[in-house]
C-alpha positions, 0 to 999 in steps of 0.5 A: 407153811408159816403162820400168817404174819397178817390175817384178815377176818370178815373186815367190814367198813361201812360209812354212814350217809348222814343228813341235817344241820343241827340234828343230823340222822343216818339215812344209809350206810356205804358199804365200802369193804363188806366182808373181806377175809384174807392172810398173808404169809412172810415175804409173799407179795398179794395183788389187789385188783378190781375197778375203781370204786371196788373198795381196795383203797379203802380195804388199804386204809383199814388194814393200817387203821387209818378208816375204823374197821366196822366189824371184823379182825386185821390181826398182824403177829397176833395183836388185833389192829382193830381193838388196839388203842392209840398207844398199841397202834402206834407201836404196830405203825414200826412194822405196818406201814404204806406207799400211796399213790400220789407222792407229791401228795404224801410228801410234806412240801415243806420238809427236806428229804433229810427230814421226811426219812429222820422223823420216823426214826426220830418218833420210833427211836430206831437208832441213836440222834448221831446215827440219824444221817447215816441211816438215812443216807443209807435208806437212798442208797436203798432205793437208788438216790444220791445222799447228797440229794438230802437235804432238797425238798420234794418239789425238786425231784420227779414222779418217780424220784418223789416215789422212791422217797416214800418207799425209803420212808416206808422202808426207814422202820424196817417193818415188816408188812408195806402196803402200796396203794397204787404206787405206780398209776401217776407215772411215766410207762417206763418209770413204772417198770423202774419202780416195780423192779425196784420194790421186786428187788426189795421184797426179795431182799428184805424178805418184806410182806407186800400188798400190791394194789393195781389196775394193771393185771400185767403189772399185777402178774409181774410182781404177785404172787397170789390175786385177790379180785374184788367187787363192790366190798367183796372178794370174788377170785382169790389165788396163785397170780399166774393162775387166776389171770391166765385161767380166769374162773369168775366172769368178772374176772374173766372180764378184767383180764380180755381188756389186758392188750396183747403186744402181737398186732395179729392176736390183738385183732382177733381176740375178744374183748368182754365189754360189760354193761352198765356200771357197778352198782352203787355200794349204798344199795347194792343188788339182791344175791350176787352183786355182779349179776346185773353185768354178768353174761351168765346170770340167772334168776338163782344168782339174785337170791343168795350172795355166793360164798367164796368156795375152794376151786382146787387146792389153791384158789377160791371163787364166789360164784354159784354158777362156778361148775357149770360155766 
């Protein structure tokens, strides 16, 4: 195996709750991202899941230093992200970058596609002023658009056309990790199959390091490799895709994967559907030991004293849960 083109060591993100006017005091800290450590092989696609409120955005943001790391190490081909100065990131920015969720949001209304994908080339130095349009004529062409489309302004595509030109901006720096925050949730079911075919296509072949992050387990599965599940900060399941959502060991993630429909009306009806109670705890105060045991159907008293370690369960996948052997 390769050495890990991107390792993630104990990252922390907390966001202190300030009060006052004129002198303001902290009086409590968001724990958003609290301990998350993970590594990424060269063109291996990881799935990043969990509810809403989970931390995989903010996790997203840290790993590209958009949000300070609190504690811990983002390293990428050995430099760590966390320490670098502005001048260091900005150079790391040529082989980082990220697809958000919402384009019309990430794209400037007031810049031609022309220039959303020359600027990057144009700040890096990529390739000559001359060769600029060639280049992105051929960053379209990538990712299934017309050239002559280029000098139109992103209020004259659709979702999904808007997508595909933040993947090309994405793309324009050849980097070598992209992070995709979502890049599907704000589109039509049928666009989505499109844009995941298309950025399937494009890690194969540009051999790129994907970090996927999603609601939609199928979607996940589809396009994976390796699962991470998090909750409240943390990593609860880690490992291959297929086996993490067709066995399922953490009862959260036995959870996520019942509310997956099923396309056959008769197993549809029949299976059963693990609702959990209550929502997830608040990441301000979050529970004693595990923080899923409140919801969890299998807690016991043990499961509030300590917080569980994510432990190897076989040679590929790991799971933070101290009843894993018994449940």
């Amino acid at each position: 195996m390769s050495d890990p083109i991107l390792q993630l060591t104990d990252v922390k993100t907390h966001f202190p709750i300030q009060q006052g006017f004129l002198f303001k005091r902290n009086v409590g800290t968001v724990k958003a991202v609290d301990g998350v450590s993970l590594s990424l092989r060269r063109g291996e696609v990881l799935g990043l899941v969990g509810e809403s409120g989970c931390g995989k955005s903010t996790l997203a943001r840290t790993i590209l230093q958009l949000v300070p790391t609190t504690g811990g190490t983002v390293v990428l081909n050995g430099r760590n992200l966390a320490t670098s100065s502005a001048r260091e990131l900005l150079a790391a920015r040529r082989d980082l970058q990220m697809v958000f969720q919402d384009p019309y949001a990430s794209l400037n209304p007031r810049m031609t596609v022309f220039a959303t994908l020359a600027e990057p080339l144009a700040v890096h130095h990529v390739c000559p002023t001359a060769e600029i349009p060639a280049r992105v004529a051929e960053l379209m062409r990538l990712v299934g658009l017309a050239p002559r489309f280029m000098q139109k302004y992103p209020h004259e595509f659709s979702g999904g056309q808007r997508q595909r030109i933040a993947i090309a901006r994405a793309l324009a720096l050849e980097p070598k990790v992209i992070v995709a925050d979502e890049p599907v949730s704000a589109l039509d079911v049928s666009i989505q199959a499109q844009i995941l075919n298309l950025l399937a296509h494009l890690t194969r072949k540009m051999n790129l390091t994907l970090i996927f992050i999603a609601h939609d387990l199928s979607v996940v599965k589809h396009i994976s490799d390796r699962v991470a599940v998090m909750y409240l900060g943390k990593i609860v399941e880690f490992g291959p895709a297929a086996d993490v959502i067709d066995r399922p060991r953490h009862p959260y993630t036995r959870a996520l994967v019942s509310a997956i429909p099923v396309p056959d009306p008769e197993i549809e009806r029949t299976r059963q559907r693990i609702v959990l109670a209550g929502d997830p705890p608040s990441p301000i105060n979050p529970p004693a030991g595990c923080a899923f045991h409140p919801r969890c159907l299998y807690a016991q008293e043990k499961c509030k004293l300590a917080v569980p370690p994510l432990v190897a369960d076989g040679p590929t996948r790991e799971v933070a849960c101290v009843r894993l052997n018994e449940i």
